[in-house]
C-alpha positions in Angstrom: 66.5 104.4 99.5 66.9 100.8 100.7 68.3 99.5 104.0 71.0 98.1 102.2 72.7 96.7 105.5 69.6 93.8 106.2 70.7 90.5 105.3 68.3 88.3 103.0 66.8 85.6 104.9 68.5 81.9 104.4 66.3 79.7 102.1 66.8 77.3 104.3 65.7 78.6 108.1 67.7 76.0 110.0 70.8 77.3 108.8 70.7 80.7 109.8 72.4 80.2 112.8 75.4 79.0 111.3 75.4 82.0 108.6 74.7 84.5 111.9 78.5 83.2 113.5 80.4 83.0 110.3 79.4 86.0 108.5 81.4 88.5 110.1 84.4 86.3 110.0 84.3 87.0 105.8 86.4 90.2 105.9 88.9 88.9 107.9 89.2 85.9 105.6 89.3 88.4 102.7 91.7 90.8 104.3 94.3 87.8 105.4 94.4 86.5 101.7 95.1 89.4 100.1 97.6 90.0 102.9 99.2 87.2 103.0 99.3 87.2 99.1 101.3 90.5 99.5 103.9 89.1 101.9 105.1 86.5 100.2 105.5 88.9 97.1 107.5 91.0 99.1 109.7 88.3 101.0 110.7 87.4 97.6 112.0 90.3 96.9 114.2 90.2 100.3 115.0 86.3 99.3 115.8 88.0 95.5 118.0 91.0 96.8 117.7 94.7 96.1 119.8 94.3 93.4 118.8 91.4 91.5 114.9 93.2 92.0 115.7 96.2 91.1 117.6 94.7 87.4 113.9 92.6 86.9 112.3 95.8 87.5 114.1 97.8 85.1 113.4 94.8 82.3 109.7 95.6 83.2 110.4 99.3 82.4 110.9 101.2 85.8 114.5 101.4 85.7 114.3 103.9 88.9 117.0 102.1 90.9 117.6 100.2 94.1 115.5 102.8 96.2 112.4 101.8 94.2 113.0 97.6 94.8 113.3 99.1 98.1 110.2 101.1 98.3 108.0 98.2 96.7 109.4 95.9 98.9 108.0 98.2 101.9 104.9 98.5 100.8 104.0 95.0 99.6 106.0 93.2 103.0 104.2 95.9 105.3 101.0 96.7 103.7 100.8 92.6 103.8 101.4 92.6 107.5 99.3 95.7 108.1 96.3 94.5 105.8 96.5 91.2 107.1 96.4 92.4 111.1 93.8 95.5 109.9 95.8 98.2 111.4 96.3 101.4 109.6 93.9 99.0 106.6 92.8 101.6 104.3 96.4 103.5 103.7 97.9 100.2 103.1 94.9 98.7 101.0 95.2 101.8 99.2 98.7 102.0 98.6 99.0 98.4 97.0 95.2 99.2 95.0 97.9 102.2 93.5 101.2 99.5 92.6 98.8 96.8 91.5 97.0 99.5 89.2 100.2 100.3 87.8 101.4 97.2 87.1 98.3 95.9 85.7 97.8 99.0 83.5 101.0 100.0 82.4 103.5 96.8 82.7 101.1 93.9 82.0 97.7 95.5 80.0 99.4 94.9 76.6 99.6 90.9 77.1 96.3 90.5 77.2 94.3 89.1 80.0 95.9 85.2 81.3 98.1 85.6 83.8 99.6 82.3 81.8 101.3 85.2 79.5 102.1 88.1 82.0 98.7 89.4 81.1 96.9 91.7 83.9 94.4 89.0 85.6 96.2 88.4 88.8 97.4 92.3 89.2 94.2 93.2 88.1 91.7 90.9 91.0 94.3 91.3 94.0 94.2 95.4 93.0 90.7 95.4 93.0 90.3 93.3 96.2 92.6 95.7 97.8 90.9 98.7 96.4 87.7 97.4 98.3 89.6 96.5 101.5 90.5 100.2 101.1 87.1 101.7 100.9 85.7 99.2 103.4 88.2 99.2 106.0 89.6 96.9 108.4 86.0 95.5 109.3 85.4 93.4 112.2 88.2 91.5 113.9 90.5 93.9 113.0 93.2 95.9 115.4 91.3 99.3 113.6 88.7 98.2 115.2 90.3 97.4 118.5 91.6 100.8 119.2 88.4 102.5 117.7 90.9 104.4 115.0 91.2 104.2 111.5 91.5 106.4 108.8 
């Protein structure tokens, strides 16, 4: 098999230097958009109130009450904050890889693709980003990897 984790060589030698400082700063960028992405998603739902989420909800087909506006709102607000500070990374990635999954493949698969028609393109790349922040982890610059613990 292939050492996989060697880097290609830049084409052009002079900038190698300036690929060698930003590289690991990548993830982080990753992990802070989908993040962030997930915050504001879930501050709207605080802005919206329990109630008036949990009535769009059920329009979307999960009529399971105010507990469930509740519980997405958790997981989207905190596995945003989490995600974005890489602390506890691959429980929250994973947990919003799970909603976005849903959504995309049960509320929005039927429209079709565009996003322009609540079709499943924008659940469908932020689930797949976070399904990758799950299986990678928090990465470098992350608090995981501050306190040596992930899971």
């Amino acid at each position: 098999m292939s050492d996989v984790s060697r880097e290609p060589r830049a084409i052009i030698p002079f900038l190698q230097p300036f690929y060698d400082v930003v590289g690991p700063l990548a993830w982080p960028i990753v992990r802070i958009a989908a993040g962030w992405n997930m915050i504001v998603h879930g501050y709207a739902k605080i802005l919206r109130g329990m109630e008036k989420q949990a009535e769009m909800l059920a329009h979307d087909g999960l009529n399971f009450g105010i507990w469930f506006a509740q519980f997405l709102t958790v997981v989207e607000l905190g596995g945003g904050i989490f995600i974005s500070l890489g602390l506890l990374t691959r429980f929250w990635a994973a947990a919003l890889a799970i909603e976005l999954g849903y959504i995309t493949f049960v509320i929005y698969w039927h429209n079709g693709f565009s996003w322009t028609s609540r079709g499943y393109e924008y659940t469908l790349m932020w689930g797949l980003i976070c399904l990758a922040i799950a299986l990678r982890g928090g990465g470098p610059y992350s608090l995981d990897r501050l306190i040596r613990r992930e899971l």
